[in-house]
C-alpha positions, 0 to 999 in steps of 0.5 A, a space after each residue: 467600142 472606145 471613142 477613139 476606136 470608133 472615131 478611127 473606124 469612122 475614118 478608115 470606112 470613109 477611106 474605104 468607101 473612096 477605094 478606086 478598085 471599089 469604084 472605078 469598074 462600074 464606071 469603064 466604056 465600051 471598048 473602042 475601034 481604035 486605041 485605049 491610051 490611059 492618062 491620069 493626075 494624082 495622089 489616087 490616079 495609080 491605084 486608079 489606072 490598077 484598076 483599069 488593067 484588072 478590069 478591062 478585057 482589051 488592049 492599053 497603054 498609058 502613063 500616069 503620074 502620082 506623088 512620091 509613094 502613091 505608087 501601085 504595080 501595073 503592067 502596061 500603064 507606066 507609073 512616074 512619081 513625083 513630088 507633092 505639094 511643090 512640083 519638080 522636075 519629075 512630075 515637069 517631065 512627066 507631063 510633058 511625056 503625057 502630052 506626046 502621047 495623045 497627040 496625034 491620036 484618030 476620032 476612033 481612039 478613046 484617052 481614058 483619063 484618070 484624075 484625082 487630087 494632088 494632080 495639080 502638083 504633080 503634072 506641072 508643066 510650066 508654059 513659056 516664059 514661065 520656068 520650074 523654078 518660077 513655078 515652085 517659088 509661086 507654089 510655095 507663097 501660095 500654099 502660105 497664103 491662105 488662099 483656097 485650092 479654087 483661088 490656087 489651081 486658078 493660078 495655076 491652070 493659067 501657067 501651065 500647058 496641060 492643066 486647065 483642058 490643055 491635056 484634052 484639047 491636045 488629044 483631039 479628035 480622039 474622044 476622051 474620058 475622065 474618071 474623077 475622084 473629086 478632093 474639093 468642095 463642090 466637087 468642081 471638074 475644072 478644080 479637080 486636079 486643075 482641070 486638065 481635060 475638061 473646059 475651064 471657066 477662070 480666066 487670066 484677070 481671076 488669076 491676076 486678082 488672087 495673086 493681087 489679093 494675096 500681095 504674092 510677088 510675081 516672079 518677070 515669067 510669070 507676070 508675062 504669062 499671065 499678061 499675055 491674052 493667049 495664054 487663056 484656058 479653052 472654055 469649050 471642048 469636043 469629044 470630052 466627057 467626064 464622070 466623077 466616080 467619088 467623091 467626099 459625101 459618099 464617104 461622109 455617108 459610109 461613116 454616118 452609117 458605121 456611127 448609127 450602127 454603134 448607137 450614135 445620132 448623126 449631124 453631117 455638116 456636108 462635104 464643102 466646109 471652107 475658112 481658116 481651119 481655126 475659125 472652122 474649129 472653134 464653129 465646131 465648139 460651139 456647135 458642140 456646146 449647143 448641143 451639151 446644153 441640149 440647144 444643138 440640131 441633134 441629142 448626144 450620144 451623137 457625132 458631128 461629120 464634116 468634110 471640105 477643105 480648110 486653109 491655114 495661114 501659116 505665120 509660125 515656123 512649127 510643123 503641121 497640115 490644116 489637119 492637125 492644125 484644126 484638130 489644136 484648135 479644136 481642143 484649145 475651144 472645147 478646153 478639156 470638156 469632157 465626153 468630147 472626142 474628135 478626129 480630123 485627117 486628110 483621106 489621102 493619108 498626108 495632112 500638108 506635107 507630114 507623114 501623119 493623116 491628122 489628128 485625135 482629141 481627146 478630153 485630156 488633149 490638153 492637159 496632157 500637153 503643154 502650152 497647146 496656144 504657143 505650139 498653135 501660134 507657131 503652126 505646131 501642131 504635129 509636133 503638139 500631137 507628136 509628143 502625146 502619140 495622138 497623131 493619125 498615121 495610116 501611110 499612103 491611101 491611095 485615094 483622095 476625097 478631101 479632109 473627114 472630120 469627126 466629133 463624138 459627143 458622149 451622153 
């Protein structure tokens, strides 16, 4: 197989490995003497809550919300879709139908919640006094900032009533479940989609202290939320238990078993790498020229695995995720050398907010290009990637664990 077939092979049984129809019936409960009502976040919870109705035997309803696209056909669970990264109105009133719906439940009924990432964005429901409009402007700043999704959904759950185990505390004392698919290093419940039925650790003086260490304008809403000592997530829930179902080193484990099944040896740098997406691609070179120079953990013919969530601190004006932007960086430190090959993309199908899931390099990355340093100065890289038809476009996947990073290092 042609290293650019097995590196895209790689990826897609990462993807594959993360499927909710492959992973969530194991996982259902007991059916319960009171009602099923099925609540959910994210980019995976629609193919999730599919999967709920092709394999419970009894009675449902329920609504989750997913991003725009992200949908999947059920027939008693209502799918609203919404916009991702940025919230909207869609997503705002989504949440709040959401919330309605488990309140007033009994300790017989059971709230089977399906969360996965993306959830943050699109079940946003802006606590007074902070506004919509208020929210996407600090939304916006943030996702330029560099700042982590830990730092983020801090923020975040602090604003909003329903993230941050709002959602589970409004639905006592009926007993909830969630079903997580995890897309964060560490795979943290509370990070997970912002938390919404599971205790929160963070606190108001965190959230204040990552918009103080990002020098973000804070927007008079906002500030006053954020100053008020009731508007503290709870750090302690009855009745709520959860289950991660998937996460990135399960899928990380499918591609290292597909690469030795083709020849290769496999290094797996784990599923919680973290930093500036440039930094992280150029710890990736030289860990690649170690291993050329016969210095490295393991001897080519090899492949170098990795998953986590990298950052960008966006300065230019060009077009691209962290994916992609890793992926220039990458190709700019290895400089042509050749038998080198790698592939970077987000397993949800969507690197930022562009319609590819990453990139491939290649040995000629760069000679086939021009001016690979400026398009990277800019954020450029989709357009970088565009040009020489090396974008990874696979559409929606309906699952989500993280970005899944691959180097191929020939003999």
């Amino acid at each position: 197989m042609l290293p650019r077939d097995l590196l895209r092979a790689l990826f897609d049984a990462a993807i594959a490995a993360a499927q909710p129809a492959l992973r969530v019936p194991r996982f259902l409960p007991p059916r319960p003497k009171g009602r099923v009502v099925v609540v959910g976040a994210g980019k995976a919870s629609a193919a999730m809550a599919k999967a709920v109705e092709d394999n419970w035997d009894g009675e449902l309803s329920g609504l989750v919300v997913t991003r725009y696209g992200h949908g999947a056909l059920c027939r008693k669970i209502e799918i609203v879709e919404a916009a991702h990264p940025v919230p909207d109105e869609a997503g705002m009133n989504g949440a709040a139908r959401m919330l309605a719906n488990v309140k007033g439940l009994g300790p017989d009924d059971l709230v089977l919640a399906l969360i996965s990432g993306g959830g943050s964005a699109v079940l946003s429901l802006p606590a007074s006094p902070v506004t919509l409009d208020e929210l996407r402007a600090l939304t916006s700043s943030l996702l330029k900032s560099g700042a982590n999704i830990v730092e983020m959904n801090t923020v975040r759950k602090h604003l909003s009533s329903i993230a941050g185990g709002r959602l589970a505390q409004a639905a006592q004392p009926a007993r909830v479940l969630t079903l997580a698919i995890s897309d964060v290093p560490g795979d943290d419940p509370s990070t997970i989609g912002s938390g919404p039925t599971v205790p929160d650790p963070t606190t108001l003086e965190q959230a204040r202290a990552v918009l103080a260490k990002y020098k973000i304008a804070v927007p008079p809403g906002i500030a006053a939320r954020l100053a008020d000592p009731a508007s503290e997530t709870p750090k302690s829930l009855a009745n709520a238990a959860y289950k991660l179902i998937a996460a990135p080193l399960q899928s990380l484990d499918a591609a290292a078993a597909l690469a030795k099944k083709h020849g290769y040896a496999v290094h797996s740098l784990g599923p919680d790498l973290e930093g500036e997406s440039r930094d992280v691609a150029r710890a990736q070179a030289e860990l690649v020229r170690a291993i050329r120079a016969g210095r490295g953990p393991v001897k080519a013919p090899c492949v170098v695995l990795s998953g986590g969530e990298t950052t960008v601190t966006v300065r230019g004006k060009g077009r691209g995720g962290r994916d992609a932007e890793f992926a220039l960086a990458l190709a700019i430190e290895l400089d042509g050398m050749p038998g080198v090959w790698g592939i970077a993309g987000d397993t949800d199908g969507i690197d930022g907010t562009e319609d590819n899931a990453g990139a491939i390099v290649a040995p000629d990355t760069l000679s086939r290009g021009t001016d690979a340093r400026a398009f990277l100065a800019d954020n450029d890289a989709y357009t970088y990637f565009k040009a020489l038809g090396d974008l990874v476009v696979t559409g929606p996947t309906h699952t989500n664990v993280n970005d899944f990073r691959a180097i191929l290092v020939a003999s």
